[in-house]
C-alpha positions in Angstrom: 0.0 0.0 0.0 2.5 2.2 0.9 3.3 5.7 3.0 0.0 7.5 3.0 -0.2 11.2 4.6 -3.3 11.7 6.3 -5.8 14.5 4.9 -9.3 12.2 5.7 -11.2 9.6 6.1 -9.1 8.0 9.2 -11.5 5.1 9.6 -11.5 3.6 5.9 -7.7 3.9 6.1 -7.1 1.6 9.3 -9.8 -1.4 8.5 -7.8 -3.4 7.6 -3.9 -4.0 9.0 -2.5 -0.1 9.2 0.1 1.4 11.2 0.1 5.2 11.9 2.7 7.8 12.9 1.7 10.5 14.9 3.7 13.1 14.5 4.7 16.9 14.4 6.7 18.5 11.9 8.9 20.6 14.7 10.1 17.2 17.1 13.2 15.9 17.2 12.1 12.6 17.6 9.9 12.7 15.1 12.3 13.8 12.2 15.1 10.9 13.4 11.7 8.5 13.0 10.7 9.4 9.7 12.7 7.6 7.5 12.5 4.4 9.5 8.9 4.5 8.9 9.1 5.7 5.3 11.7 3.0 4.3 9.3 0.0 6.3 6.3 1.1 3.9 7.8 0.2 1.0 8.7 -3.0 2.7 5.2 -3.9 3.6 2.2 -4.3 2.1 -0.7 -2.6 4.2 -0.9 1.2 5.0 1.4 3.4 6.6 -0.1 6.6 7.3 1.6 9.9 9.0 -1.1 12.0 11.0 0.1 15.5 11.9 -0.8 16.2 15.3 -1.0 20.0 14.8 -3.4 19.6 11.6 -5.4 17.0 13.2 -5.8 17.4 16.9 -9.3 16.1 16.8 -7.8 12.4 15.9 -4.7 12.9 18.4 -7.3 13.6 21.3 -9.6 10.2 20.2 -6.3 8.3 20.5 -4.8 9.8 23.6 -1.9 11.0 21.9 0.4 13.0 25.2 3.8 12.5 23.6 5.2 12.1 20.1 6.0 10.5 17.8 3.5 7.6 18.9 3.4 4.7 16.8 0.0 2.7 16.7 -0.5 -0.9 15.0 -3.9 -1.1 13.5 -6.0 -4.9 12.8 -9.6 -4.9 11.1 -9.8 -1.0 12.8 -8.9 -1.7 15.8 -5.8 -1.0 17.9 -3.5 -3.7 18.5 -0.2 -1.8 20.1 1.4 1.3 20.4 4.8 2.5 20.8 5.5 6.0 22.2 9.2 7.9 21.1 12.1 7.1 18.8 12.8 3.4 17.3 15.4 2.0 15.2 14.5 0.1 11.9 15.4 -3.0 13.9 13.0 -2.5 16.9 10.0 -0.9 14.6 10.3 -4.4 12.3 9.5 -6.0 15.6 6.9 -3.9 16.7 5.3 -4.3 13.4 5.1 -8.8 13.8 
């Protein structure tokens, strides 16, 4: 599917397996992330989608989103784990089994 940035329609993107990036465009964190999560989509085939925190607030509050960059795991719409702060390639492959 590939890396998807969010502009709408959350829902229809996460019903099936999705993972989504919660970001900001000014954290730390968030920039050292990016390409780890950009090179895993075009590993994988389901949909990685960046939401911008600032732009979207109303989707950050629905998720409890305190600290970024969080990283939630999506199955059939529904949450399956999150991760919140900076991960290598090695430990996001892992969070993503």
């Amino acid at each position: 599917m590939g890396l998807i940035h969010y502009e709408n329609d959350f829902s229809s993107l996460i019903k099936d397996k999705a993972v989504v990036d919660f970001y900001a465009t000014w954290c730390g964190p968030c920039k050292m992330f990016g390409p780890v999560f950009e090179d895993a989509s075009k590993e994988n085939d389901f949909n990685f989608i960046k939401l911008d925190v600032d732009k979207y607030s109303d989707i950050a509050r629905e998720y409890g989103i305190m600290s970024i960059p969080t990283i939630i795991l999506f199955e059939n719409g529904k949450e399956v784990k999150r991760f919140t702060g900076f991960m290598n390639k090695e430990e996001f492959v892992k969070f993503l089994k």
